[in-house]
TORKEMAR-224017 format. One line per 10 residues: number of its first residue (from 1); their letters; for each residue y, x, z of N, C-alpha, C. Coordinates in steps of 0.02 Angstrom, whole numbers, plus 50000, padded with zeros to 5 digits. Example, Ala and Ser with C-alpha at 12.3 -4.5 7.8 and 13.67 -1.06 7.14 Angstrom:
<pts>
1> as> 49716 50660 50390 49775 50615 50390 49835 50660 50390 ~ 49888 50642 50354 49947 50684 50357 50002 50645 50394
</pts>
This chain:
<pts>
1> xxxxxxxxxx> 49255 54268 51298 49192 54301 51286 49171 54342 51347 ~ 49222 54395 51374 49212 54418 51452 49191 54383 51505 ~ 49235 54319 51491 49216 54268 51549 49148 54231 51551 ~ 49132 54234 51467 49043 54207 51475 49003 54248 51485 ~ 49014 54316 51492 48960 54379 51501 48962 54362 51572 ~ 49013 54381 51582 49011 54395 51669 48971 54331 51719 ~ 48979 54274 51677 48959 54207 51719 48860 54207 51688 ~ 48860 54249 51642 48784 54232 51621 48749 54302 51655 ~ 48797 54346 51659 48787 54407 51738 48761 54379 51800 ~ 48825 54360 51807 48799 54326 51892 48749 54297 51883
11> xxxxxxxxxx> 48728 54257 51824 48676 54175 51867 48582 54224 51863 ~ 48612 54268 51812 48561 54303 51802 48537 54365 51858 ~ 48569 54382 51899 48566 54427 51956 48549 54384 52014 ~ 48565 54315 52039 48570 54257 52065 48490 54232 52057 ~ 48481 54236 51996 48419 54222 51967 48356 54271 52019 ~ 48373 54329 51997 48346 54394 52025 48335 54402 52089 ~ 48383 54369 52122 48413 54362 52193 48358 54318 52236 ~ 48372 54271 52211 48309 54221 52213 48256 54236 52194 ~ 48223 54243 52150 48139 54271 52146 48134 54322 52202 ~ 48172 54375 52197 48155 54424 52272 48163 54374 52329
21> xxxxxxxxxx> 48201 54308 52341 48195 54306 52414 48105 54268 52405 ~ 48115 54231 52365 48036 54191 52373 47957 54250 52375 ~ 47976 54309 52326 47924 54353 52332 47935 54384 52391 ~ 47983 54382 52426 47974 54432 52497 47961 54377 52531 ~ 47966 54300 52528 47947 54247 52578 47866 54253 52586 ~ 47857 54261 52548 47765 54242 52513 47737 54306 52565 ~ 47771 54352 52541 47746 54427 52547 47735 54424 52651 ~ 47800 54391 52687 47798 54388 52750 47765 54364 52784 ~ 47719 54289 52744 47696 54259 52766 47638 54267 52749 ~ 47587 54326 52697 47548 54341 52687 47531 54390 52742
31> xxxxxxxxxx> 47601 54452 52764 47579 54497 52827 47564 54450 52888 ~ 47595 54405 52882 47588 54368 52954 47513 54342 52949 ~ 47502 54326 52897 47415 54279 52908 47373 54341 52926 ~ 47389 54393 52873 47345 54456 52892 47324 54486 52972 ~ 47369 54476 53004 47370 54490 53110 47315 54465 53102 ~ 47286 54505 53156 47221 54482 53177 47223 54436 53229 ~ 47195 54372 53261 47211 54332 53299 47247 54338 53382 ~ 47224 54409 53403 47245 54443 53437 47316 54469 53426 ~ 47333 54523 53374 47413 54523 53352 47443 54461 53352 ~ 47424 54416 53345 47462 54354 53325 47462 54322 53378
41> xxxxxxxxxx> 47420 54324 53447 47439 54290 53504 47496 54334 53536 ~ 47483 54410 53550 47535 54434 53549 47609 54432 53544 ~ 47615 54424 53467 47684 54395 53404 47713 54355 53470 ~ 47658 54283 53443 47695 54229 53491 47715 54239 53545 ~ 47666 54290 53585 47662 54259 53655 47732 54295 53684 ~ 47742 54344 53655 47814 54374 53674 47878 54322 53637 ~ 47880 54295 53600 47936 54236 53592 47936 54196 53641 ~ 47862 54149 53651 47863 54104 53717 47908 54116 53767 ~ 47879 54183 53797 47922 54217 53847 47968 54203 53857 ~ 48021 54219 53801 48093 54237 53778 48099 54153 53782
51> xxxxxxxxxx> 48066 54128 53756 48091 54041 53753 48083 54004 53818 ~ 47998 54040 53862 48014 54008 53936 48073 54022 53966 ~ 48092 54074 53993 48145 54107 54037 48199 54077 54001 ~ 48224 54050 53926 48288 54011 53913 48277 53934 53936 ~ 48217 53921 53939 48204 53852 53938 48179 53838 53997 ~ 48159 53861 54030 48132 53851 54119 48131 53902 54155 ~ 48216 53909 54182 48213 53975 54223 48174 53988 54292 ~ 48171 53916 54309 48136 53921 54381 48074 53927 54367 ~ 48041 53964 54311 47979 53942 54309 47915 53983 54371 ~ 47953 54032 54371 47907 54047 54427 47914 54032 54494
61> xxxxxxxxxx> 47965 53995 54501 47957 53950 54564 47915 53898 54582 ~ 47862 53876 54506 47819 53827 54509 47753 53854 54539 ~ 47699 53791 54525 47646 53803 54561 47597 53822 54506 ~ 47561 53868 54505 47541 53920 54452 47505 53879 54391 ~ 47474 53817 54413 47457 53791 54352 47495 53735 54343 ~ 47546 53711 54327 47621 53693 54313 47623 53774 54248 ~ 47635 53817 54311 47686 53866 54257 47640 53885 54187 ~ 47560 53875 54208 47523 53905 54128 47520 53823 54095 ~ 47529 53761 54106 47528 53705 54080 47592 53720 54050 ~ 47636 53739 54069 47703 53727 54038 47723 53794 53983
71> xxxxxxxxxx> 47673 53862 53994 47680 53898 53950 47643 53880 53899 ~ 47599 53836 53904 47550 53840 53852 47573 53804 53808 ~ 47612 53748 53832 47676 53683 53793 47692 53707 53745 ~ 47737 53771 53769 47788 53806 53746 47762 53862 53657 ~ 47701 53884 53704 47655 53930 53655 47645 53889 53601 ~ 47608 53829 53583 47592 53790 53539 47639 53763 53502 ~ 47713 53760 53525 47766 53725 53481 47792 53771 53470 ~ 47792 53865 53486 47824 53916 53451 47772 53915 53370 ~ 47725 53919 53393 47659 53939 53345 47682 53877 53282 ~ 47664 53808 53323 47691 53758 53280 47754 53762 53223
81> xxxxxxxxxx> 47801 53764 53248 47871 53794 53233 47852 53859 53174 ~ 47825 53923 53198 47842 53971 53154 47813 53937 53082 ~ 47755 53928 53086 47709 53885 53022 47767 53873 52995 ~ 47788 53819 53019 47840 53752 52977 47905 53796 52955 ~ 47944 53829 52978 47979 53885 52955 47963 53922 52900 ~ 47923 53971 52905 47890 53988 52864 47901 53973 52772 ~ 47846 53915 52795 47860 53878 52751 47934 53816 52707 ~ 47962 53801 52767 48013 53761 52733 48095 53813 52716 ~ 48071 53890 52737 48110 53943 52691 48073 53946 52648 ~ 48009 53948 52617 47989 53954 52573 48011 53912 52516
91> xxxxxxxxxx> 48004 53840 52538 48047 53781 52504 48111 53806 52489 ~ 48150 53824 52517 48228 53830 52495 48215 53879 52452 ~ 48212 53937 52462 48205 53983 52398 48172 53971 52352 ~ 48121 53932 52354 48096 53928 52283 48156 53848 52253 ~ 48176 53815 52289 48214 53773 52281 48291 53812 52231 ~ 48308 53847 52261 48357 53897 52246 48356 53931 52183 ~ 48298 53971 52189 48268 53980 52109 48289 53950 52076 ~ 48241 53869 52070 48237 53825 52014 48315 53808 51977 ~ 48362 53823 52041 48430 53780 52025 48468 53846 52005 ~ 48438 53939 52022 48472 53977 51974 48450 54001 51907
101> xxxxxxxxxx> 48387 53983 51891 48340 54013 51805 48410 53944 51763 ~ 48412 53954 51721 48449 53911 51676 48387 53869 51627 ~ 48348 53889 51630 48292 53849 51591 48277 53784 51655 ~ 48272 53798 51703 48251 53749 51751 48317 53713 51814 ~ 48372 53735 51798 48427 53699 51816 48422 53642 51817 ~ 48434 53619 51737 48452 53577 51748 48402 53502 51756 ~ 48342 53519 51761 48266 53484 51803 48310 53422 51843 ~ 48294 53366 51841 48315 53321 51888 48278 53348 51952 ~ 48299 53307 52012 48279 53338 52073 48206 53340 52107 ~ 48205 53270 52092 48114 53239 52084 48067 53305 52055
111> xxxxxxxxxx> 48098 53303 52017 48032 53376 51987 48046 53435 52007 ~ 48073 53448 52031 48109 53519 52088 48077 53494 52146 ~ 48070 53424 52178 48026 53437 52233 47970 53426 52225 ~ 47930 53392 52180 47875 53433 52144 47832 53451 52141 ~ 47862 53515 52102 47855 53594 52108 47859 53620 52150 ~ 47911 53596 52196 47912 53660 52270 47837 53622 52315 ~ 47845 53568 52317 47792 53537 52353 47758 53571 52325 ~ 47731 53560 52271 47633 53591 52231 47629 53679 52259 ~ 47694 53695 52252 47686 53777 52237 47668 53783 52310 ~ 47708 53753 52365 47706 53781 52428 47628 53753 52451
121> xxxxxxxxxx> 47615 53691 52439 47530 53684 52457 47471 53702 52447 ~ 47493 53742 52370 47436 53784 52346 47438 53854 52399 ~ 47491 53881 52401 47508 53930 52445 47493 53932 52514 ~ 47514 53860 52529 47464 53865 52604 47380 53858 52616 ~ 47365 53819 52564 47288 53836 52549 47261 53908 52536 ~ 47313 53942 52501 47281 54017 52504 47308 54061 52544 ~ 47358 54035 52583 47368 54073 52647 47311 54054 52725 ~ 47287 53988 52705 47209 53984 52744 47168 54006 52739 ~ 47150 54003 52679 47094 54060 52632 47097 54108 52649 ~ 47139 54132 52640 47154 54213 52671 47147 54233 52735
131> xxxxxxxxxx> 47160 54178 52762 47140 54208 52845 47073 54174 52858 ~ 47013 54157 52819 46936 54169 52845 46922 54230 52839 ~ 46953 54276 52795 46946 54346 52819 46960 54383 52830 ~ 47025 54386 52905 47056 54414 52968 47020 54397 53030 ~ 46991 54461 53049 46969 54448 53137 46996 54395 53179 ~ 46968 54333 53191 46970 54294 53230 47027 54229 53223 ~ 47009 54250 53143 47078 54188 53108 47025 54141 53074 ~ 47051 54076 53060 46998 54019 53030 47037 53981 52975 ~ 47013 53961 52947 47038 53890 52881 47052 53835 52943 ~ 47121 53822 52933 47118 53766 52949 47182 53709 52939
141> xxxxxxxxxx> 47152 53632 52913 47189 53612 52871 47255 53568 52908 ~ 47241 53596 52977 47290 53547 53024 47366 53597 52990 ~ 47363 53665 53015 47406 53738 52974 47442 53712 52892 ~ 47397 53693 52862 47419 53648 52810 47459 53620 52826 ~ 47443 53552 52856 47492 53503 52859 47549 53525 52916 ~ 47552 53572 52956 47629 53571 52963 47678 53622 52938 ~ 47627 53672 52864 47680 53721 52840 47696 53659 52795 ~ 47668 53603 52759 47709 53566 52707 47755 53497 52753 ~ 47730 53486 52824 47785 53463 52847 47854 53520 52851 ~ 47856 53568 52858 47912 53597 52844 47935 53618 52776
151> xxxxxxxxxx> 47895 53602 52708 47904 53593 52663 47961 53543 52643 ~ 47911 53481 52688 47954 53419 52684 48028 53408 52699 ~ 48025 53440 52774 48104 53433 52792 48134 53481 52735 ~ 48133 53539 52722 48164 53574 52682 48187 53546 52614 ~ 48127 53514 52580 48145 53480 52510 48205 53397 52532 ~ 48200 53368 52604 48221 53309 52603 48300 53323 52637 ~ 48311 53398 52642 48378 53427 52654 48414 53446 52613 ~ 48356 53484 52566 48397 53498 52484 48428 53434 52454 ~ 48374 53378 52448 48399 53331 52411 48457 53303 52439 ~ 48467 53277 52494 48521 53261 52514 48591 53303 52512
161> xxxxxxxxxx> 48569 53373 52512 48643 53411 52499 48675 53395 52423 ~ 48610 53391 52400 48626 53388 52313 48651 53311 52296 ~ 48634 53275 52360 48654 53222 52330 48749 53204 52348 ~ 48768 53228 52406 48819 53228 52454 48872 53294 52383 ~ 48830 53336 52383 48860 53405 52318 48892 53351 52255 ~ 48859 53324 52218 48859 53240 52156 48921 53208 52188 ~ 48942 53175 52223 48945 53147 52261 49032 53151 52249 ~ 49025 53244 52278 49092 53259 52299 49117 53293 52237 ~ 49067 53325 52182 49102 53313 52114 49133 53280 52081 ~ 49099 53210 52095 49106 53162 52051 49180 53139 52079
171> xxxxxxxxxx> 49203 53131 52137 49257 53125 52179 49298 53177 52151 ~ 49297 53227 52136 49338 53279 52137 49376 53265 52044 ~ 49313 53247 52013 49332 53219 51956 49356 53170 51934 ~ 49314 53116 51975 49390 53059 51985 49462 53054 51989 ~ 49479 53093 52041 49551 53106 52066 49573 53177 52003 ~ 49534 53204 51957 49578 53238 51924 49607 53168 51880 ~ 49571 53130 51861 49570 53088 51789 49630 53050 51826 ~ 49630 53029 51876 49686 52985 51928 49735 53008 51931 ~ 49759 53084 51924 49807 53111 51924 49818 53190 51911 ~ 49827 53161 51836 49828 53217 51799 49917 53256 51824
181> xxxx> 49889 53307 51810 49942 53368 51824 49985 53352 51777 ~ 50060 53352 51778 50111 53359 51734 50129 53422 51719 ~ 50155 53461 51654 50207 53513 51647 50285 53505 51682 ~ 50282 53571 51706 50349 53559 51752 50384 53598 51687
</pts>
């Protein structure tokens, strides 16, 4: 009876655990749309940096438009990148969720991705929405499609862990039934 409190403890704090990471995901990515387009070139433009100087040290040995062609590379696939991040943590935690509420466990996987799909696209639609009214931010549906491409990888990583997770249960249960333990 201890042992079922304590295990309906955990999944239920776990539970908890998860809704806070997805409401603080939402919440991060709501401050982030909020920057005004200016803060947000900023954001980036100091990662770039940090990513030119790891990624092309000689860069100022180049010829000056080389070095802004090649920052600008760089700028667009940080920017690119954070989106898709963003979002495909968003996927895992709400992924995570689904697999700690006990009402929605045990959901085959298909409908876990879904849901994370629907939830995260509605979310990026109103994380566009939201930025037609931030200084010098716009709707735009290209932003869409690469926070749910990182939707995508995220849900097509879950599934495969879960499937490889099955996998190595089912193995693990095999070899009990194969060789059962004797009393010494």
């Amino acid at each position: 009876m201890i042992k079922r409190f304590l295990k309906e403890r955990g999944r239920l704090c776990l539970t908890w655990l998860c809704l806070l990471l997805v409401v603080g995901n939402m919440a991060f990515i709501f401050y982030q749309s909020a920057q005004s387009a200016a803060s947000s070139a900023t954001i980036s433009g100091s990662v770039t940096d940090v990513v030119v100087d790891v990624v092309v040290p000689d860069l100022s040995e180049r010829p000056l438009p080389e070095q802004t062609t090649i920052t600008g590379k760089i700028h667009t696939l940080v920017r690119t990148l954070a989106h898709g991040i963003e979002f495909a943590t968003l996927a895992l935690f709400l992924w995570l969720l689904l697999l700690a509420y006990p009402k929605t466990a045990p959901l085959q996987d298909y409908y876990k991705a879904l849901f994370v799909a629907l939830f995260c696209f509605l979310y990026a639609l109103s994380d566009e929405w939201h930025q037609i009214y931030v200084e010098g931010r716009a709707f735009d549906m290209k932003d869409v499609a690469i926070d749910m491409a990182g939707v995508g990888v995220s849900i097509a990583v879950l599934w495969c862990v879960g499937i490889l997770w099955r996998f190595v249960r089912q193995k693990q249960s095999n070899h009990k039934k194969d060789h059962p333990q004797e009393d010494v």
